[in-house]
TITI-369670 format. One record per residue: residue number from 1; chain; y, x negated, z of N, C-alpha, C, O, CB in turn. Coordinates in pm, 1 decimal, m for minus. Each point is the difference from the previous one (the first is absolute). Glycine has a CB too. Example, Ala and Ser with C-alpha at 12.3 -4.5 7.8 and 13.67 -1.06 7.14 Angstrom:
// TITI-369670
R num cadena      n_v      n_u      n_w     ca_v     ca_u     ca_w      c_v      c_u      c_w      o_v      o_u      o_w     cb_v     cb_u     cb_w
R   1      A   m569.0  m1319.0    780.0    119.0     89.0      0.0    120.0    m90.0      0.0     m1.9   m103.6     66.5   m115.4    292.8     58.1
R   2      A    222.3   m154.2   m196.6    119.0    m82.0      6.0    109.0     77.0     73.0    110.8    m50.9     16.9   m173.6    m67.5   m231.4
This chain:
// TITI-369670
R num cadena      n_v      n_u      n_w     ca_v     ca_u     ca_w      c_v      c_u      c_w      o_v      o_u      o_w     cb_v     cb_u     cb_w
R   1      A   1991.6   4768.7   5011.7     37.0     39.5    135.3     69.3    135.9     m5.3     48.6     41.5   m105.1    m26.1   m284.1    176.7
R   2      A    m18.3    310.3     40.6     28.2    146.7    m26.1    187.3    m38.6     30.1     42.0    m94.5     66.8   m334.4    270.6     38.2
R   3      A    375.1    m72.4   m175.9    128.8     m7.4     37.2     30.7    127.1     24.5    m26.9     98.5    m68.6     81.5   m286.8    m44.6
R   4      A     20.2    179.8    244.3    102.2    132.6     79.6    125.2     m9.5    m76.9     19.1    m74.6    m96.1    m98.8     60.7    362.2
R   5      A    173.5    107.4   m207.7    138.8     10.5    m16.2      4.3    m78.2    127.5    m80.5     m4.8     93.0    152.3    234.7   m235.2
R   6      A     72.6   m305.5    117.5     52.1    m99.6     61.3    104.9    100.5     49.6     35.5     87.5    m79.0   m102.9   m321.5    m54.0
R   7      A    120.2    230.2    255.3    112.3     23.0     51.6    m36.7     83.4    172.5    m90.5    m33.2     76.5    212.7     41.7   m372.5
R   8      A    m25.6     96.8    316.3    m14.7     51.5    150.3   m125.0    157.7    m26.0    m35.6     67.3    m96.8    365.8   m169.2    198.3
R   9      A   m351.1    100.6      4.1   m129.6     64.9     50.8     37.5     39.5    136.8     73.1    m64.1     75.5   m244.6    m74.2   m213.4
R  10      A    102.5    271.8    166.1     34.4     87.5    140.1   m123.2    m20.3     35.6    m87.6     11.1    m85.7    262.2    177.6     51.6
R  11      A   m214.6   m229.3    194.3   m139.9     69.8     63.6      6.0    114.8     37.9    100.8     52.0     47.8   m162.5   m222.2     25.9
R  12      A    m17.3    209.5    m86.0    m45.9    130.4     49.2     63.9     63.2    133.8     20.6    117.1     31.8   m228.7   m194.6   m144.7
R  13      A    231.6    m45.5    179.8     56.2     m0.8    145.0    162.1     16.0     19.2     68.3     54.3     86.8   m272.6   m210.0    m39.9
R  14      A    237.4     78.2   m176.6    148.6     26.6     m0.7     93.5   m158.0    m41.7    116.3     m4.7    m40.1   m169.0    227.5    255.3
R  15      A    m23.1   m318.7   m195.1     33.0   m130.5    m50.2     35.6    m27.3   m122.1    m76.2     10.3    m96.2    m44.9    m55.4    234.0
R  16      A    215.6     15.7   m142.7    m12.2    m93.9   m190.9    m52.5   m171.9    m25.4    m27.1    m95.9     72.2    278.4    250.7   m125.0
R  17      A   m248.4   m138.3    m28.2   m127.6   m175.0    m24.1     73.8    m10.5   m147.5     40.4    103.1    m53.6   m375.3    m66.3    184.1
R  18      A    350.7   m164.5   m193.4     44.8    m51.7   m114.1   m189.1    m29.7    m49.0    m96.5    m20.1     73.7    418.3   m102.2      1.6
R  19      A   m314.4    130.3   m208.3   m153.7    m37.8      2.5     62.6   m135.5    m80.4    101.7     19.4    m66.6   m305.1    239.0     56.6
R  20      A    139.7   m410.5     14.4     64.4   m122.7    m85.2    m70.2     23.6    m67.5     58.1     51.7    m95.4     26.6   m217.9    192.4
R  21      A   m237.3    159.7   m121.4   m117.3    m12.6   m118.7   m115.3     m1.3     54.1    m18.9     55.7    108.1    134.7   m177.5   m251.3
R  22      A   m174.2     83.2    103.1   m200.2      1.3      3.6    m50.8   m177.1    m47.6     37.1    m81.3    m84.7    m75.8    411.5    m46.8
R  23      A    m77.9   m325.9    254.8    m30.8   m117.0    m11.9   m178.5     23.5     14.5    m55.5     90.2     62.8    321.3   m207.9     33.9
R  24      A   m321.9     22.7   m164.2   m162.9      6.8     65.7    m17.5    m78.5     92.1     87.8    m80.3     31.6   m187.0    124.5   m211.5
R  25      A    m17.5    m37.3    241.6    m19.2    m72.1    136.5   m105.7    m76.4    m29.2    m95.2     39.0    m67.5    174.0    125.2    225.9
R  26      A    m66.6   m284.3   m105.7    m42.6   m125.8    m55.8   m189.4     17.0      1.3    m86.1    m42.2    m77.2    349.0   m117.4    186.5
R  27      A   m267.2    214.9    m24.0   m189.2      6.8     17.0    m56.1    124.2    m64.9    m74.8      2.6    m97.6     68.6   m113.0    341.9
R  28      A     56.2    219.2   m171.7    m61.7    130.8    m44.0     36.9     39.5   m176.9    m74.4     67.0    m71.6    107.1     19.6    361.4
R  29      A     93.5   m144.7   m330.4    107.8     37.3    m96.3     25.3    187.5    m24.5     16.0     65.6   m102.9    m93.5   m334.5    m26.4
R  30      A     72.1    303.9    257.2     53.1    104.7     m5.4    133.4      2.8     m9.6     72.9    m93.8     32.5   m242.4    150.1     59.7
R  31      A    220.9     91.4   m154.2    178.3    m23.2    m25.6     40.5     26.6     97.6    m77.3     53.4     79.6    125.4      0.0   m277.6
R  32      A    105.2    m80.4    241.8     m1.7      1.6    109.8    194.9     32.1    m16.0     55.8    m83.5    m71.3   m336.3    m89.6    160.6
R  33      A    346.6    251.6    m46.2    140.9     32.2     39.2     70.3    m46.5     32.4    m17.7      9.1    121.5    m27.4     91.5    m97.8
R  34      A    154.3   m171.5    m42.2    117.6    m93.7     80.9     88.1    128.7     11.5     12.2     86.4    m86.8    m14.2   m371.5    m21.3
R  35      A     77.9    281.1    266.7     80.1     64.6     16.2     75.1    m25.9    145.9    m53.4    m58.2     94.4    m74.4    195.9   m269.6
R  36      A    310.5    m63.4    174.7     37.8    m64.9     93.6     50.7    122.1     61.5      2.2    107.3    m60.2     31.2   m346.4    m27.6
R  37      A     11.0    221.8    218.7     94.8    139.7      9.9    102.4     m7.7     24.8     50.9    m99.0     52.6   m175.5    197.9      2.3
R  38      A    191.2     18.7    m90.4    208.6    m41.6    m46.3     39.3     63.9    143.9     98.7     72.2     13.6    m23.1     m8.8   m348.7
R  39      A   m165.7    m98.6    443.7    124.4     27.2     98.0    m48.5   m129.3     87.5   m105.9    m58.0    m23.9    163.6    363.7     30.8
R  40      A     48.8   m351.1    116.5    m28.1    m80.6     54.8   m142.5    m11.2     87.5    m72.3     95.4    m28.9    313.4    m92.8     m9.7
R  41      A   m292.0    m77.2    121.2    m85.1    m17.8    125.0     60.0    m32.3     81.1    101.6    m69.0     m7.9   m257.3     24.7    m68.1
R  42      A     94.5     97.0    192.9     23.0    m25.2    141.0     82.4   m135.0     31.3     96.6    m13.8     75.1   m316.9    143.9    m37.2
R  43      A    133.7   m255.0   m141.5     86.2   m127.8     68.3     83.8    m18.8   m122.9     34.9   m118.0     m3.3   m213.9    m20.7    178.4
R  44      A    225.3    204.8   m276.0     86.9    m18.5    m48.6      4.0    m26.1   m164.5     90.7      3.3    m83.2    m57.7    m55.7    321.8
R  45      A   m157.1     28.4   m243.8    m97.1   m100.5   m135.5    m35.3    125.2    m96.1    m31.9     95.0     71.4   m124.0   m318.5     91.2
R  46      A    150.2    257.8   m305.7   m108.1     24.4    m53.7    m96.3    m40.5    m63.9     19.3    m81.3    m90.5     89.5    167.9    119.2
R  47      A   m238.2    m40.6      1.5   m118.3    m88.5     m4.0    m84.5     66.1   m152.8     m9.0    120.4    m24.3     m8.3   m169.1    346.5
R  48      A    m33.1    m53.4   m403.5    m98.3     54.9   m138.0   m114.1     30.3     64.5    m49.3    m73.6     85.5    124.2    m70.5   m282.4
R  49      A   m135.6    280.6    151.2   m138.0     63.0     m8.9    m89.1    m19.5   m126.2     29.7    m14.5   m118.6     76.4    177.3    259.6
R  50      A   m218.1   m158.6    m79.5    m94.2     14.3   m100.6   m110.8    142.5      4.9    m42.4     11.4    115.0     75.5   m290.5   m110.6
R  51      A    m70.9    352.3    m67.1   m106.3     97.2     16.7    m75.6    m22.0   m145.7     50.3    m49.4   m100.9     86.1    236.2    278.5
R  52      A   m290.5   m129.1   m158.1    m49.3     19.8   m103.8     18.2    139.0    m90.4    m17.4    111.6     49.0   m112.3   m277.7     73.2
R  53      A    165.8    144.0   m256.1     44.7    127.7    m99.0    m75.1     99.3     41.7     58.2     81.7     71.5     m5.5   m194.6   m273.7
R  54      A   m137.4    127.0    185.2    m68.1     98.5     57.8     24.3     44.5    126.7    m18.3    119.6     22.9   m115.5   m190.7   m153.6
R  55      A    166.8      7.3    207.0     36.3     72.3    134.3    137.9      6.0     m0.6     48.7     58.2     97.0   m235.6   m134.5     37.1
R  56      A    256.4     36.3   m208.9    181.1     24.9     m7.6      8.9    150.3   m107.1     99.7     70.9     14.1     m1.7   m401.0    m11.0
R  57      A   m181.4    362.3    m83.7     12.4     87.7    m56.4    m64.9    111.3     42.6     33.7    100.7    m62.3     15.0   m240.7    m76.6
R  58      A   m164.9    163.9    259.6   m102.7    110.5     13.4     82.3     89.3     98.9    119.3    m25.5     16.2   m361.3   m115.0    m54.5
R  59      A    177.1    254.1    111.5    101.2    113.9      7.7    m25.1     m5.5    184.1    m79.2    m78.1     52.9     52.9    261.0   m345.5
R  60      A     91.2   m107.3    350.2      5.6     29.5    192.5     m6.8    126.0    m27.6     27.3     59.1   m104.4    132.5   m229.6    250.9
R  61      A   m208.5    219.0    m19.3     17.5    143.2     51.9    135.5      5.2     68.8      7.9    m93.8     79.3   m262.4    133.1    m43.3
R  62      A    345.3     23.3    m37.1    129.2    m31.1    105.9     54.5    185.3     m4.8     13.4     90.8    m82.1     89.3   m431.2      0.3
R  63      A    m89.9    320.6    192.3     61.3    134.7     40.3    m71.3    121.4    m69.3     56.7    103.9    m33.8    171.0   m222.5     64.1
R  64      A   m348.4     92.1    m44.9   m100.5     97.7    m50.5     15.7     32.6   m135.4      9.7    109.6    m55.0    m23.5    m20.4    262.9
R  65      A     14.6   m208.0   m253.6     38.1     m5.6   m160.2    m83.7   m144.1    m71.1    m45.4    m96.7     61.3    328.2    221.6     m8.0
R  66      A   m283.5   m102.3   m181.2    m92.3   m141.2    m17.0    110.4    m52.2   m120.9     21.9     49.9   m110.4   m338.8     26.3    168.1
R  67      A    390.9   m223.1     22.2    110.2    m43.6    m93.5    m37.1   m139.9    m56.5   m120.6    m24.5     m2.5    302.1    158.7    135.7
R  68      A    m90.6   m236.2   m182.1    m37.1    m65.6    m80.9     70.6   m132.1    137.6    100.2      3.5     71.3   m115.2    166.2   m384.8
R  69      A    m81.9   m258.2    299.7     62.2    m95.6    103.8    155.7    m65.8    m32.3     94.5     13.8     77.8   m356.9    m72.5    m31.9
R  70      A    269.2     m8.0   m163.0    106.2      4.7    m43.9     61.1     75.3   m125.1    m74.0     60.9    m77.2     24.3   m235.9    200.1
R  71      A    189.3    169.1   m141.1     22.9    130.4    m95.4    126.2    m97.7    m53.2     88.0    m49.0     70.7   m174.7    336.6     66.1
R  72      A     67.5   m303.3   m301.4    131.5    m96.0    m92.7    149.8     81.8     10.7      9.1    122.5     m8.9   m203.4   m213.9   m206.8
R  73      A    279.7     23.4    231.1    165.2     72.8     23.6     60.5    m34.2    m71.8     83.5     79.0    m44.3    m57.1    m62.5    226.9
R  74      A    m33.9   m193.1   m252.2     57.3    m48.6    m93.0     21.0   m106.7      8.4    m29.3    m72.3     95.2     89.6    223.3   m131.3
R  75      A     17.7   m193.1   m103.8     12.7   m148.2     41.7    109.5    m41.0     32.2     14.4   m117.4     33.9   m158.2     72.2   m151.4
């Protein structure tokens, strides 16, 4: 299974996300991202994400620039 660095991560947008680990997905067994974000929600909760590696790692156009969707900060 592929392994990331474990810890916080910036979006592109400005968010931070804890990444927990990597899991495959039961049908496709593609890898797949666990992650949470270190600030609250609206109702109060924070909620675990999932994305596929490949799409947690591929790049945006933003502000007329081509950046990295998420970017490692540490652990």
């Amino acid at each position: 299974m592929t392994t990331i660095k474990l810890g916080k991560y910036r979006h592109f947008k400005g968010g931070e996300y804890e990444v927990v680990g990597v899991a495959k997905h039961s049908e496709s067994l593609d890898v797949m991202v666990i992650y949470k974000p270190l600030y609250p929600l609206e109702d109060g909760e924070l909620e675990t994400w999932v994305r596929p590696i490949e799409m947690f790692f591929d790049t945006k156009q933003h502000e007329g620039k081509e950046v990295l969707r998420f970017t490692y900060l540490g652990e």
